[in-house]
N, C-alpha and C positions, 0 to 999 in steps of 0.2 A: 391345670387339667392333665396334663403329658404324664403329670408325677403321679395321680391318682390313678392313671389309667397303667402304668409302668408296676403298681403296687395290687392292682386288679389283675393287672398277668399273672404277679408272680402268684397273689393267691388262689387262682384258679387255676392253677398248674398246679396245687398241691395235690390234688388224686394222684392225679398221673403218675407224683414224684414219689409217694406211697407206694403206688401198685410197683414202680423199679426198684423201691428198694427191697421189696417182698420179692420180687424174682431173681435180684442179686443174690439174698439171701437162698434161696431157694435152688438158685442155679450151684450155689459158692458149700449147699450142706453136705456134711462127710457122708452122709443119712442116702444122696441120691445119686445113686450107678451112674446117672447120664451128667453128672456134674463135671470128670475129666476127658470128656470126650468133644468133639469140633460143633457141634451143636449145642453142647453145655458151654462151651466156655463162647461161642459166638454170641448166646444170648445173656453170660450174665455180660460182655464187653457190651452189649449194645443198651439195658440197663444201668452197667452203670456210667457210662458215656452219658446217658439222659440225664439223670440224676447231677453228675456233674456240672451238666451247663443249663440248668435251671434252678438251682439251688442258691440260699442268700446265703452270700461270702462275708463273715463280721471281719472284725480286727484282731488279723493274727498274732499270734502270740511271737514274743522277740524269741524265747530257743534258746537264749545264751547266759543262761544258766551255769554252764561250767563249757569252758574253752580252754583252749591249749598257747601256751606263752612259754618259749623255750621247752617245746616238748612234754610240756609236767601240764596236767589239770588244775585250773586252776576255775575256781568258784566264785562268782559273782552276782550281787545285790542290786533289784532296781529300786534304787530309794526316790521319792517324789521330793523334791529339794523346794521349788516355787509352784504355783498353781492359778491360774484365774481360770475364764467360766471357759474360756480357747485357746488354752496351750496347758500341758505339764512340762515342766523340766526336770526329764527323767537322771538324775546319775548313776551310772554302772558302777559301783564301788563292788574292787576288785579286792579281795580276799583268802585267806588262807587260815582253814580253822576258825576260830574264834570269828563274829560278825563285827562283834567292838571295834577292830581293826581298820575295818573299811573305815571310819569316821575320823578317824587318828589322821594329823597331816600327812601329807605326802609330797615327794619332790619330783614325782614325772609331772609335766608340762599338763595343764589343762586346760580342753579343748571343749570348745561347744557347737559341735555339729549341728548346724540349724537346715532340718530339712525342710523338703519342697512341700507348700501348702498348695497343692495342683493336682488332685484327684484320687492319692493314694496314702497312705497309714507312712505315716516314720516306721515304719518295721520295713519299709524297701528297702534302705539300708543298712538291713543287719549286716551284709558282710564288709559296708563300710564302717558299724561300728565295730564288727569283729574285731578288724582289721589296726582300729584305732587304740584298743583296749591292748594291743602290744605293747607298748609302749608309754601309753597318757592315762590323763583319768580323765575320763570321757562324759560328757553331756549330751544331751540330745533334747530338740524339740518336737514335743511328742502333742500334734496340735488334733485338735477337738474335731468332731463333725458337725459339723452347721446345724444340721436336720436334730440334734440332740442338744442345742442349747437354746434356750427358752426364752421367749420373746422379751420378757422384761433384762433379760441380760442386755441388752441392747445390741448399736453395731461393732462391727468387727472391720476395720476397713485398713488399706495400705499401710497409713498412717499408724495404726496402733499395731500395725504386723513390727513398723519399725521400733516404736518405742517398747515393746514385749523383748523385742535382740538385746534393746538396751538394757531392760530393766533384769535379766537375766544374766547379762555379763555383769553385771552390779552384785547379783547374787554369789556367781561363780567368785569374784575377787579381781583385783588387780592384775594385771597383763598375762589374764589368759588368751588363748589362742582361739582364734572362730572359723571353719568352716561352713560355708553355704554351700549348697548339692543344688545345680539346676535353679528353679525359678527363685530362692531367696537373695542371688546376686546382687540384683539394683537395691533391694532397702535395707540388706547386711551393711555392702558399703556408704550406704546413704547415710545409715546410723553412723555407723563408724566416725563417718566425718563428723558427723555433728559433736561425738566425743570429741574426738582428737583438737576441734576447735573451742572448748568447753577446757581444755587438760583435763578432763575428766579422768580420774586416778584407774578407774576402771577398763579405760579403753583398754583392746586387746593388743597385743604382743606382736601378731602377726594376723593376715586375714588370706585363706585361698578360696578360691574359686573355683569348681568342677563345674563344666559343660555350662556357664551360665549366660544368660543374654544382657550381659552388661549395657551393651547396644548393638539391638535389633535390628540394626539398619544391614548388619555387614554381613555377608555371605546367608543373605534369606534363604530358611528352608520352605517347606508346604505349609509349615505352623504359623511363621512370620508371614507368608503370604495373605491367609486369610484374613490374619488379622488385619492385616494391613488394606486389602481388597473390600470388606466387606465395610460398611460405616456401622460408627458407634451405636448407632439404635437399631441397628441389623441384629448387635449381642443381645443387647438390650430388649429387643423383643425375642427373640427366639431361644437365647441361650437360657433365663431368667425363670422356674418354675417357684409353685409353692409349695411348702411340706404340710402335707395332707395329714390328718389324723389316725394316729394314736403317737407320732412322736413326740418328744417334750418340746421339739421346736417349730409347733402347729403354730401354721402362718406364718410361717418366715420364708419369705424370698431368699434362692440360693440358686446355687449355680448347681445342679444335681451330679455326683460323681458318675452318674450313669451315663450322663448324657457328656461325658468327656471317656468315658473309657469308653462307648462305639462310636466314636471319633474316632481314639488312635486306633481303635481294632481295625475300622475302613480302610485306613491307610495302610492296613497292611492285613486286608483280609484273604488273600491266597494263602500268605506265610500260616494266618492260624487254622485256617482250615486243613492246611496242610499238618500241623501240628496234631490238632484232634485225630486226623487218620490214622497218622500215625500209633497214635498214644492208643484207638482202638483197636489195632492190628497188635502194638507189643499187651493188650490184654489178653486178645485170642491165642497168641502165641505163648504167652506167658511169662515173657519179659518185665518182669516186677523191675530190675532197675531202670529202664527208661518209662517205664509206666510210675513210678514211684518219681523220678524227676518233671517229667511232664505236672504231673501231682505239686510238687513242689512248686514249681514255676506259676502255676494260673491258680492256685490259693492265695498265693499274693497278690496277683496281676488283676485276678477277679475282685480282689479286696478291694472299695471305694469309698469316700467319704465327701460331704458336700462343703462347697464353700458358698459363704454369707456372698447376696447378692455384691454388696460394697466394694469389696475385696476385688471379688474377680474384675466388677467393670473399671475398677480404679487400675487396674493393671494391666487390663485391654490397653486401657486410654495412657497411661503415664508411662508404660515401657516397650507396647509392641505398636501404638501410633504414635503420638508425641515424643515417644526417645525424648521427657525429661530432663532423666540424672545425664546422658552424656553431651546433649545439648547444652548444658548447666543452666535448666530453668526449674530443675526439681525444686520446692520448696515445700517446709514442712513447718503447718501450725503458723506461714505467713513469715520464717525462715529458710532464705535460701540454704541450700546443701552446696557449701564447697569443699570441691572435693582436694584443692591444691591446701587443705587446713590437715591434712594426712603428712606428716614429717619424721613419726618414729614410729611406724606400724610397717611391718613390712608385708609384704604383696606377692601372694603366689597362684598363678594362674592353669588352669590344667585343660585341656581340650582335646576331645576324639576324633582325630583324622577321619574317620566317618562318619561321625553325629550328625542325625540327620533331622532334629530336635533343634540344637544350638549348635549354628555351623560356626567353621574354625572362622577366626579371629572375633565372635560377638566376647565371650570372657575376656582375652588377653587386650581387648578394646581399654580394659581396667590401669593397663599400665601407659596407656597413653593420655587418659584421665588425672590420675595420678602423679603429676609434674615431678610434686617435692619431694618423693621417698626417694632416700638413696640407692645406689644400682648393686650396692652390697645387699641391700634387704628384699629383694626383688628376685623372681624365677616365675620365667616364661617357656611353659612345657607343652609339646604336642604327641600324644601318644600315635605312634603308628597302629592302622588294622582296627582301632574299635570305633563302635557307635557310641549313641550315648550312656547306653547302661553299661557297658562296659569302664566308664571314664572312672566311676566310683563302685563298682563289685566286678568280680570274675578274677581269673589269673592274672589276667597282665594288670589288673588294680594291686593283687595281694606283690608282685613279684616285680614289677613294676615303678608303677605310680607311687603306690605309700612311702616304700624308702625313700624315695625323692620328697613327698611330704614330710615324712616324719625328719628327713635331715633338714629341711628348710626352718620347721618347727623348732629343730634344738638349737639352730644357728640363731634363731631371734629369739630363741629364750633365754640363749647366753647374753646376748646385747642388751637385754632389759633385766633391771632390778626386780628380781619377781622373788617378793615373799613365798615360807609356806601358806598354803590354803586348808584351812578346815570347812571341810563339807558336810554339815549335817541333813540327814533327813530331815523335812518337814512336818 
């Protein structure tokens, strides 16, 4: 009902959002005298302020298309490498001239960014995959929205989040490199191990960890609290809607992205109201650059996608009450996960002295999990001054954090016999 009636807002705000975009228009034409003056430009700021936080936010687009690597432009291809009905695996093959190229082996380290299935698009980390495209050839897990996959797909749940890490690093090749961002921590490493105890020739090279909650127990924020406070059928009834018709995923139970992004807005809804004022003010005044970043910022941030009922309760239950994997009772498919079956993958942990998401010591939790890696293969990092988006994009990520990643990356690529890799599209 919550979803039907969330979809009844939005369409019954469509006049409204018409008549501001006719007054934006109206207010913003070269055509009317009164358009640069404090009552023109007050009323197209307050138009299109409306417009902006009533309007449906899809899935932005990645942008990086041509980025800069030592200075020079360089062009870049999202090729669809693997695919099922809830994930792509997108590769950025990096190029110059010719597209043929991108396909051709390559010997920088490759990496497969698995981002956070927790309410927002793999495009939140565009500047972590910028960032990565320095240097690798880059992967990324480009996962579906619930509300868009169709009933007969069936479910989607913790378990095949883990075996999807697996079957993609199978795709990628032999000892490439995996980063998880945030919530993918527990079933990157959980796979992982299951490799590593398999010798599976695929397992990756090295594994880091950004902001993640390895285990929930240590330094609880406000997110680990509710979880942990409220009981499992407290989620279960209340977090749990259906997708209403015309989607293709009519009738399916999901976790709605909406009802997790005015979660985190609550928690910190001075800060965005304070933001919106802002961002009205530098319209009036005519501040296109912090008008144009604000802009930036909540395109993305507004973006949302939904997760399969399965999924989210299985990761309420398995990592933010049970602490499973670091209790070592995680089992998968009726297979324990141990994690001391990890002996040549090395382990790099990363955490935001202010994350206030995954507080300091839940990730670096990993290395004490981790018995058997060697203390050569191994880096445990605390950035000073960020939260947790800062951990993976912003300055102190580009300036930072990466060169410490990317050295960590080349030091375990050199330790492993890593073939080259041909990457073709799919």
């Amino acid at each position: 009902m919550l979803y039907t009636l969330h979809e009844l807002a939005y369409a019954s705000a469509a006049p409204f959002r018409i008549g501001a975009q006719m007054a934006r228009d109206f207010w913003t034409s070269p055509l009317n005298p009164a358009a640069d003056t404090a009552i023109g430009r007050t009323a197209f700021a307050s138009a299109e302020l409306f417009e902006s936080v009533t309007r449906r936010y899809g899935k932005p687009d990645w942008g990086l298309k041509v980025i800069n690597i030592d200075n020079k432009p360089v062009r870049t291809t999202e090729q669809v490498v693997w695919s099922s009905p809830w994930c792509r695996l997108v590769r950025f093959a990096r190029h110059i001239g010719d597209l043929k190229r991108a396909n051709k082996p390559t010997s920088a380290p490759a990496v497969l960014i698995v981002a956070p299935l927790s309410g927002h698009y793999a495009t939140l980390l565009r500047g972590t995959v910028e960032g990565f495209l320095q240097d690798h050839d880059v992967y990324v897990t480009d996962w579906t929205n619930a509300r868009q996959v169709p009933m007969l797909e069936g479910r989607f749940d913790f378990f095949d989040y883990m075996d999807h890490v697996r079957s993609m690093l199978g795709v990628i090749g032999p000892r490439a490199h995996v980063v998880g961002v945030c919530q993918p921590g527990p079933p990157v490493l959980a796979a992982c191990a299951l490799m590593a105890e398999d010798e599976d020739p695929n397992r990756p090279a090295s594994m880091t960890f950004m902001g993640s909650p390895i285990d929930a127990r240590l330094s609880p924020t406000v997110t680990n609290q509710l979880a942990e406070e409220k009981p499992f059928t407290w989620f279960s009834s209340n977090m749990i809607h259906t997708v209403p018709w015309p989607y293709p995923g009519f009738g399916r139970r999901v976790y709605p992205g909406f009802v997790q992004l005015y979660s985190f807005m609550s928690m910190n809804e001075e800060k965005h109201t304070d933001a919106h004022w802002r961002y009205f003010q530098d319209l009036v005044s005519g501040d296109g650059d912090g008008a144009q970043k604000h802009e930036e910022f909540y395109d993305e941030y507004l973006s949302v996608l939904d997760l399969s009922e399965e999924f989210y309760l299985q990761t309420i239950d398995i990592v933010f009450q049970q602490h499973l994997l670091p209790r070592g009772l995680l089992e998968h498919r009726g297979r324990k996960v141990n994690l001391t079956k990890i002996t040549d993958i090395g382990l790099m942990t990363v955490e935001g002295e202010k994350d206030d998401i995954s507080g300091v010591g839940q990730t670096q939790a990993a290395h004490v999990l981790c018995t058997e890696i060697p203390d050569e293969r191994r880096v445990l990092y605390v950035q000073p001054e960020v939260g947790h988006y800062g951990v993976f994009n912003g300055r102190r990520f580009r300036d930072e954090i990466y060169p410490r990643v990317r050295d960590f990356i080349a030091a375990n690529e050199a330790l492993s016999a890593v073939p080259e890799r041909t990457a073709t599209a799919a």
